[in-house]
C-alpha positions as CSV (number, residue, x, y, z in Angstrom):
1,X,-30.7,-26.4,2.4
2,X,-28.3,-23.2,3.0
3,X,-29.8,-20.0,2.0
4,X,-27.6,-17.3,1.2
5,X,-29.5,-13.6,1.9
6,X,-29.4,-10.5,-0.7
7,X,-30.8,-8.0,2.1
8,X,-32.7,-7.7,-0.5
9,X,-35.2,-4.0,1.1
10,X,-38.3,-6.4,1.6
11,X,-40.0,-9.4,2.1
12,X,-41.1,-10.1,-0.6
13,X,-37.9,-9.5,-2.3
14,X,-36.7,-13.2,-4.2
15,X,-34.5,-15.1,-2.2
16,X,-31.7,-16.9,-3.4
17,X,-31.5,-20.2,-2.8
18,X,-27.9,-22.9,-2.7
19,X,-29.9,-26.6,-3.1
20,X,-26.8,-28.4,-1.2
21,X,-29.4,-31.9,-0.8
22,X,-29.7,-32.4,-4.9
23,X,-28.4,-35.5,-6.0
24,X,-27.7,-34.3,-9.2
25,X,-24.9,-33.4,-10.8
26,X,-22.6,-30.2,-9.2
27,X,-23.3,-27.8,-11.7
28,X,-27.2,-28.9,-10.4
29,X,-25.8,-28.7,-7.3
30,X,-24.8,-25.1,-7.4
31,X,-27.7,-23.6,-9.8
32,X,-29.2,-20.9,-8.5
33,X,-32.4,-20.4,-8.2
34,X,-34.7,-17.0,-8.4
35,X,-38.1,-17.4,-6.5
36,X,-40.5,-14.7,-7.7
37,X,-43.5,-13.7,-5.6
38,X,-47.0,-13.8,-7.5
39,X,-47.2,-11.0,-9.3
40,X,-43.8,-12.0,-11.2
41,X,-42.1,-8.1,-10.1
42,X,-40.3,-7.6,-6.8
43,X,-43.1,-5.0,-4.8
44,X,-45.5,-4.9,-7.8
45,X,-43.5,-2.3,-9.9
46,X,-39.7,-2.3,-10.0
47,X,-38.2,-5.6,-11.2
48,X,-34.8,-4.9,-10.6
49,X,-32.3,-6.2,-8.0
50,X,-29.1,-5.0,-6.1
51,X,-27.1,-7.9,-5.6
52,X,-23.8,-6.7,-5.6
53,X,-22.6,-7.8,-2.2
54,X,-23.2,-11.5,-3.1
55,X,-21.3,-10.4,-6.4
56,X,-18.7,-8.9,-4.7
57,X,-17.9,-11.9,-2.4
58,X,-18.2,-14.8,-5.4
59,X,-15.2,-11.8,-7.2
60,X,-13.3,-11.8,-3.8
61,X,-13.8,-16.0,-3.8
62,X,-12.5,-15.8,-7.4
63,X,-16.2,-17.7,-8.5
64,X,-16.4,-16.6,-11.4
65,X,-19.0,-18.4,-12.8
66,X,-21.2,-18.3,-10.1
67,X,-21.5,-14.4,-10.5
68,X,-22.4,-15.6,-14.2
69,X,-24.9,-18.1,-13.2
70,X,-26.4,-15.5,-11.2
71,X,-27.2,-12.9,-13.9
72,X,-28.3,-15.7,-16.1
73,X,-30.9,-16.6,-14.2
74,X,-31.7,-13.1,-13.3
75,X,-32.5,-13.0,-17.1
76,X,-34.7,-15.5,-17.3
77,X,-36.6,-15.1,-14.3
78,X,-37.5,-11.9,-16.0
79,X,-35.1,-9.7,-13.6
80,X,-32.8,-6.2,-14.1
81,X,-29.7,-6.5,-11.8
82,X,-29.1,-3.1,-10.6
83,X,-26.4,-0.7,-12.0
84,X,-24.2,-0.9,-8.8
85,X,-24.1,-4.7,-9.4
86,X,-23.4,-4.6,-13.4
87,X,-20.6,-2.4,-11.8
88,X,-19.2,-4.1,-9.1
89,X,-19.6,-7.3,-12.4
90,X,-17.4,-5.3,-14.6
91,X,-14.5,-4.1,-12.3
92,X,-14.2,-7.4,-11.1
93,X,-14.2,-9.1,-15.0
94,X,-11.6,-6.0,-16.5
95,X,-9.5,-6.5,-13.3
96,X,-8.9,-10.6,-13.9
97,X,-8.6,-10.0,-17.7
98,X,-12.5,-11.1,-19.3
99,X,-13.0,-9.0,-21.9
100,X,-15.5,-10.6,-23.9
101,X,-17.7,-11.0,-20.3
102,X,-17.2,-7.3,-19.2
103,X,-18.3,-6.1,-23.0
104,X,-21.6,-7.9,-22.5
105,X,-22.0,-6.0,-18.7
106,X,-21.0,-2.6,-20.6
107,X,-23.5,-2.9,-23.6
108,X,-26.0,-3.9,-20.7
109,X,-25.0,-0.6,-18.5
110,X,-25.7,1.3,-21.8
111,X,-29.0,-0.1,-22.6
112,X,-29.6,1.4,-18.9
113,X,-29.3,4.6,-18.9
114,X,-25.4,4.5,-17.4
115,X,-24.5,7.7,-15.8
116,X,-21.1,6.7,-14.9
117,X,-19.1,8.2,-11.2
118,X,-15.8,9.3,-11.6
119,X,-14.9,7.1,-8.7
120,X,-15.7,4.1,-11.3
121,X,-13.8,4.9,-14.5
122,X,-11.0,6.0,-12.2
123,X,-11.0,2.2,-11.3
124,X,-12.2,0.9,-14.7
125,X,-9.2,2.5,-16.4
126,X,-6.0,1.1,-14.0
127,X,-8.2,-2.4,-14.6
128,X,-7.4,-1.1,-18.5
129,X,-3.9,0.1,-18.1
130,X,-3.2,-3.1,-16.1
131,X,-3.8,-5.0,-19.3
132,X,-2.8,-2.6,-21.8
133,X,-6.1,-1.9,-22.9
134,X,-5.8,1.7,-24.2
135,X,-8.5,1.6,-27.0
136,X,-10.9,0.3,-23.8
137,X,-9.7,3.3,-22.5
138,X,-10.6,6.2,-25.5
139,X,-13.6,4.1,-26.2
140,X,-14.9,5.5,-22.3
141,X,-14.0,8.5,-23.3
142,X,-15.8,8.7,-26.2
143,X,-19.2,7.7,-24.3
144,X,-18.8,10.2,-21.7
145,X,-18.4,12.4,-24.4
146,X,-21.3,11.3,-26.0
147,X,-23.7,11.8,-24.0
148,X,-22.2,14.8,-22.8
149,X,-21.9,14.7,-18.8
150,X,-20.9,17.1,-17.1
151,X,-17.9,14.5,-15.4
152,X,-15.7,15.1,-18.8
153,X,-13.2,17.4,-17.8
154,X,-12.8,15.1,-14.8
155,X,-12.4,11.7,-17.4
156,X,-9.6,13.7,-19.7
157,X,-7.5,14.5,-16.5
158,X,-8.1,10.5,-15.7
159,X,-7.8,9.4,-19.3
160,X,-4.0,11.9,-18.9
161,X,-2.9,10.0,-15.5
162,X,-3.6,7.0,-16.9
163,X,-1.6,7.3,-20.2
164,X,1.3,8.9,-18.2
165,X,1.5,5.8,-15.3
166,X,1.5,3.8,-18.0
167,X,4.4,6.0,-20.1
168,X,2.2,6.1,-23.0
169,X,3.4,9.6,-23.3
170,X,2.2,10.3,-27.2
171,X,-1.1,9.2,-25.7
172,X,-0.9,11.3,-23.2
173,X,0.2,14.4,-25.4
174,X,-2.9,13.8,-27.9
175,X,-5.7,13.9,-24.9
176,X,-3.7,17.3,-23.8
177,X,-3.9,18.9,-27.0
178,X,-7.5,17.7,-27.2
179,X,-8.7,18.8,-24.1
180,X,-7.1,22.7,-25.4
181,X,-8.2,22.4,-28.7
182,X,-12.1,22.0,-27.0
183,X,-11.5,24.5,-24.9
184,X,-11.6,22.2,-21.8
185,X,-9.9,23.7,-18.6
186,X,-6.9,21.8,-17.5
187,X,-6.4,22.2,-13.8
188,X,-3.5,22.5,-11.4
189,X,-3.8,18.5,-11.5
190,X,-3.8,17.6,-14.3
191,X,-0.6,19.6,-15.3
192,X,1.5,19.0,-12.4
193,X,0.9,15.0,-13.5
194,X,1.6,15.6,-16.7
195,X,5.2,17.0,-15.9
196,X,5.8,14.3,-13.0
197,X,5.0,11.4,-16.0
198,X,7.0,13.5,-18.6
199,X,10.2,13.9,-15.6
200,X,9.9,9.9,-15.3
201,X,9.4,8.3,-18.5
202,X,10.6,10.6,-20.7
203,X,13.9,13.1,-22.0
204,X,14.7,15.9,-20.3
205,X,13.8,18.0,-23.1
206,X,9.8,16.2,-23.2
207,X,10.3,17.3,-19.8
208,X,11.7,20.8,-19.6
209,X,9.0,21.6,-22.5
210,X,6.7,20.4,-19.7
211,X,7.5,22.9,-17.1
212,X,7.1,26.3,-19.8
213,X,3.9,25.1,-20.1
214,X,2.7,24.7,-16.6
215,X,4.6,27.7,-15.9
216,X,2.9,29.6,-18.7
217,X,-0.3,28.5,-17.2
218,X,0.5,30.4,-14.1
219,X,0.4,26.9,-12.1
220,X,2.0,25.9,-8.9
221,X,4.6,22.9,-9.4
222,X,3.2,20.4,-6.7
223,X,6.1,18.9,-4.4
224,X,5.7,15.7,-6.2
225,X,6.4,16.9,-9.8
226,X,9.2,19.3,-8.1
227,X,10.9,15.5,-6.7
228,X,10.1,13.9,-10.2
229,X,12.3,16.8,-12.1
230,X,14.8,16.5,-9.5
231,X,15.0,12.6,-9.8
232,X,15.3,13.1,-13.5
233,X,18.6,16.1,-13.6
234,X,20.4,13.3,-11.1
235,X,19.7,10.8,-12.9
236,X,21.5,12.7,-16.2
237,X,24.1,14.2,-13.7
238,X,22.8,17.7,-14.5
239,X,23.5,19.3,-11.6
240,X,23.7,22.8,-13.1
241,X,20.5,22.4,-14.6
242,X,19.1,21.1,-11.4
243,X,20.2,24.6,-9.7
244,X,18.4,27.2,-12.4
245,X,15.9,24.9,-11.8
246,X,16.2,25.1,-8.4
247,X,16.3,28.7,-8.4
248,X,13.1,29.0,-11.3
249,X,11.2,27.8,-8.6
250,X,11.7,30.1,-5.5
251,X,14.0,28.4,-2.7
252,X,11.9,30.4,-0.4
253,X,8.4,28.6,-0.5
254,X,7.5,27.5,2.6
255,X,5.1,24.9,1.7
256,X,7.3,22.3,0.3
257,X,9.6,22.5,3.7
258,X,13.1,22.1,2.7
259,X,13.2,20.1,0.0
260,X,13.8,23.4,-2.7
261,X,17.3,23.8,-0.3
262,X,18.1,20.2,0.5
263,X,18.4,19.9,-3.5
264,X,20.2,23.0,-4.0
265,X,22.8,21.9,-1.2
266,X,22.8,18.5,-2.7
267,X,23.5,20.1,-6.3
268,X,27.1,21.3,-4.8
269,X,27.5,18.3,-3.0
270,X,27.8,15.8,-5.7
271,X,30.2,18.2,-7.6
272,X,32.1,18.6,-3.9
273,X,31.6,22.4,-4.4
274,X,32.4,23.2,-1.1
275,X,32.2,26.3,-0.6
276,X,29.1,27.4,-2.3
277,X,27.6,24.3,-0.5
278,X,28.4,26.1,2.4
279,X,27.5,29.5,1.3
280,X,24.2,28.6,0.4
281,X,23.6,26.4,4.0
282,X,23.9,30.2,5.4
283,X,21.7,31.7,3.5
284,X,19.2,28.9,3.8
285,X,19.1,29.7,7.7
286,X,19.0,33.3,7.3
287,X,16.5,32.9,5.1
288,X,14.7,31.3,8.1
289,X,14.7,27.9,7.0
290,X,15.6,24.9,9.9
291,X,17.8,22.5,9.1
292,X,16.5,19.0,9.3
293,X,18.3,15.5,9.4
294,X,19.0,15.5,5.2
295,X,20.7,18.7,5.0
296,X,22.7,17.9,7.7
297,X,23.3,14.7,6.2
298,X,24.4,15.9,2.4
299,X,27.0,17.9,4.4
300,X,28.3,15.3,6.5
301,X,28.4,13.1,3.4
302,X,30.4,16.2,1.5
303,X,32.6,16.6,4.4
304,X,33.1,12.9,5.0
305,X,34.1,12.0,1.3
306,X,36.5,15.1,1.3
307,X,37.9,13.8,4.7
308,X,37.3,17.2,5.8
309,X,37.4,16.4,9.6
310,X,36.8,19.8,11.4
311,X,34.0,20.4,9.4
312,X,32.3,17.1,10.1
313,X,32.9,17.7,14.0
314,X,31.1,20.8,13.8
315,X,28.6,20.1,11.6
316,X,27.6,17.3,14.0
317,X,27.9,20.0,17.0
318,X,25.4,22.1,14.8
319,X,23.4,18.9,14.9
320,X,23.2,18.7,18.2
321,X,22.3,22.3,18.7
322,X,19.5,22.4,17.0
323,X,18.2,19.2,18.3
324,X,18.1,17.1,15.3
325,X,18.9,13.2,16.2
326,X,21.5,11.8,14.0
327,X,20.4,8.7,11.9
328,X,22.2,5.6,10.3
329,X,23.7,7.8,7.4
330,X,25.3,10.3,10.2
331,X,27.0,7.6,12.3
332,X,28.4,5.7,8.5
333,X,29.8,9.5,7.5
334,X,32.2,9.8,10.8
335,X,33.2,5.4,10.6
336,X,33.5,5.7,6.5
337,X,35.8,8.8,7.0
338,X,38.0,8.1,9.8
339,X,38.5,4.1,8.0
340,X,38.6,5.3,4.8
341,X,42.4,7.3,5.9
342,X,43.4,4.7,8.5
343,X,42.0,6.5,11.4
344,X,40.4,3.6,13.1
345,X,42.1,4.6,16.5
346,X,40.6,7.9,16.9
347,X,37.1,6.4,16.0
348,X,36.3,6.8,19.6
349,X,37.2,10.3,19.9
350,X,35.0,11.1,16.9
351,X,31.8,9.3,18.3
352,X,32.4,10.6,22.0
353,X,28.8,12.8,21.2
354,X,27.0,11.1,19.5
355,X,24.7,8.0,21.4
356,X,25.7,4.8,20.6
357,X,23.5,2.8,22.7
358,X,20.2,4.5,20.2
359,X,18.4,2.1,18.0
360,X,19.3,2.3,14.6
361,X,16.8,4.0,12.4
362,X,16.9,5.8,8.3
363,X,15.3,9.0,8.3
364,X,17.2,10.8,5.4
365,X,15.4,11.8,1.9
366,X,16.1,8.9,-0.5
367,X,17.3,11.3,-3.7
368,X,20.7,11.9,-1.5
369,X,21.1,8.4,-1.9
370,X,20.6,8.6,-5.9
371,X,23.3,11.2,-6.3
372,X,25.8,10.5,-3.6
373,X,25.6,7.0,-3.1
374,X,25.7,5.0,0.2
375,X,28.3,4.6,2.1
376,X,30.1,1.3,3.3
377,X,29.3,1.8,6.6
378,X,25.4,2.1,5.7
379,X,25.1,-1.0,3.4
380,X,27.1,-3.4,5.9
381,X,24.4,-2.4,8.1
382,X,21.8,-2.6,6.3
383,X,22.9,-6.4,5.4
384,X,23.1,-7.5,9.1
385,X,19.4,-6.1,9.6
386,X,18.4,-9.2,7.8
387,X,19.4,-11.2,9.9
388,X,17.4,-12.7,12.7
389,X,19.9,-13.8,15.5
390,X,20.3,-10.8,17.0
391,X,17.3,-9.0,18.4
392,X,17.8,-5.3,19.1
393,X,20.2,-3.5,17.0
394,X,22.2,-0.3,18.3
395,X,24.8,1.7,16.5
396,X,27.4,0.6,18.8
397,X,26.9,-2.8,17.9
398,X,26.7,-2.4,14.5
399,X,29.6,-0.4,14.3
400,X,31.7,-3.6,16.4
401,X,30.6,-5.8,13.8
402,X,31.3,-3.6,11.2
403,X,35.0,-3.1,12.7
404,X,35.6,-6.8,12.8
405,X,34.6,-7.1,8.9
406,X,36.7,-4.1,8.0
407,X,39.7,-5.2,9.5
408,X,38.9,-9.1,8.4
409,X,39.0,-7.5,5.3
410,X,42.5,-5.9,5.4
411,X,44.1,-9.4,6.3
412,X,45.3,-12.0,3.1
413,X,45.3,-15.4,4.1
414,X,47.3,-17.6,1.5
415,X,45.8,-21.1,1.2
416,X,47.9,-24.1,-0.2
């Protein structure tokens, strides 16, 4: 007989007991069974029990209906599983899709008294959103509204993050105009993820109306919701719009780093302004600003597509100046440029300073990619990383297979 312990705080506590002799059938076979002590209540008062690490492990097993079998016969036997375990019950039942079972768990955390964490409806509503369970997710709400806790600012500005991962924006906007039309606070938060969900899901105007109203709220935009408006002028090509922006915002914060000016620079960039790109590199380092391995990069990228040579060399002097390591975007700008015009020949010249024999490696900001694309050079390489025959990449050999495609490439071989 294999007993399976509840570390249950005494005793006397009932012990739960797997019958693995029974001949009977194997629903017999795994009943459980509740052993009360004399006096029919665990410790003479309280008859309620925390089981919610067996409960956890049958939801991590995927057993189901042993976690049911369990509260049945806590029923009968005349226990009250604890609230932590009705919890733990619920989660698991919304998160695999049983409705009907986690309905019967709430109604039985209501009968108790529920005073629900904020840790738990945070889970409770993605196990919602997962399924597309909005109404489970006003219907919380409403209950924490109900019985008026003092966690109900903190449920709006979940009920609003859950809406907006979820791109239920008009759901989103209704709990925002409700929470101001009670007179509940919205924090910094709340409306910096409100304008990251309206930059991803939905029109730049949903979005730009977003930003006046954090803005007239006298609220910080957070680095993430300053990436997510960024993301979405790219994605529309609205480069100009993506500089006022830009501007709007204060290119001299300090505490997003450089992103503010690596977005400015990459504004000019993809409209191969070239001289205010260069003009506003300046004033980024007089404004005391370090370069880093993406604004070098949108340069060389600039400078590469515009086979602007001399500018390339010294931008890749500057590089080295100030210390920065060049990455796998740096070494495709000099082989893209000097291929792309049939300058194959002076390749070496151009990678005399740079270290070949270095171990290939990505560090540059992923939007450059969305608005400047990536370069042959870069993708060829990025396809031979899949492959498992050769054990330590370097840029020199990358770049030798890479010259043996290229000029493979440039040869017609007529079959008959």
């Amino acid at each position: 007989m294999e007993i399976n312990s509840l570390s249950l705080p005494s005793c006397r506590m009932p012990s739960l007991l797997k019958d693995s002799r029974s001949s009977g059938s194997p629903q017999q076979q795994n009943k459980l069974i509740w052993w009360q002590n004399d006096k029919g209540v665990i410790g003479g008062k309280d008859s309620s029990v925390d089981c919610s690490s067996l409960v956890q492990n049958s939801c991590r097993k995927r057993m189901i209906h042993q976690s049911d079998g369990v509260f049945h016969d806590m029923n009968v036997e005349g226990y009250m599983p604890k609230q932590t375990s009705l919890c733990v019950l619920m989660l698991h039942y919304t998160e695999n899709g049983f409705f009907p079972q986690a309905q019967t768990v709430w109604e039985q955390l209501l009968n108790s008294s529920f005073v629900p964490s904020v840790q738990f409806i945070s889970r409770l509503f993605d196990a919602y959103a997962k399924h597309g369970k909005f109404d489970e997710v006003i219907d919380t709400l409403r209950y924490v509204d109900m019985r008026n806790f003092s966690i109900l600012p903190d449920v709006y500005s979940l009920t609003i993050s859950c809406f907006g991962r979820e791109g239920q924006l008009e759901l989103m906007e209704d709990m925002a105009k409700e929470m101001a039309s009670r007179g509940i606070h919205i924090c910094s938060r709340t409306a910096n993820a409100f304008l990251l969900y309206c930059s991803i899901f939905g029109s730049l105007k949903e979005m730009e109306n977003a930003y006046g109203r954090l803005k007239k709220s006298r609220f910080l935009i957070e680095k993430g919701a300053i990436r997510a408006v960024a993301s979405a002028y790219i994605k529309e090509r609205k480069f100009y719009e993506l500089g006022e922006f830009l501007r709007d915002v204060g290119l001299h914060r300090k505490n997003v780093g450089n992103l503010l000016w690596n977005l400015m620079l990459l504004s000019y960039a993809a409209n191969f302004k070239m001289k205010s790109l260069q003009r506003e590199f300046v004033r980024m380092v007089e404004s005391g600003f370090c370069p880093d391995i993406t604004t070098f990069n949108i340069r060389a990228l600039a400078f590469s597509r515009m086979a602007l040579f001399w500018d390339l060399h010294l931008s890749i002097e500057h590089m080295e100046h100030e210390k920065v390591m060049p990455d796998l975007v740096t070494f495709g700008c000099v082989v893209d440029a000097y291929l792309d015009r049939r300058l194959g020949r002076n390749l070496d010249f151009a990678l005399n300073k740079m270290n070949l024999d270095d171990s290939p490696r990505l560090l540059t900001d992923p939007f450059v990619y969305q608005a400047l694309g990536k370069g042959d050079f870069q993708m060829s390489s990025e396809a031979f990383f899949e492959f498992k025959t050769q054990r330590k990449w370097t840029y020199r050999v990358l770049i030798q297979k890479y010259l043996k495609k290229h000029y493979r490439r440039n040869h017609i071989f007529w079959n008959y």
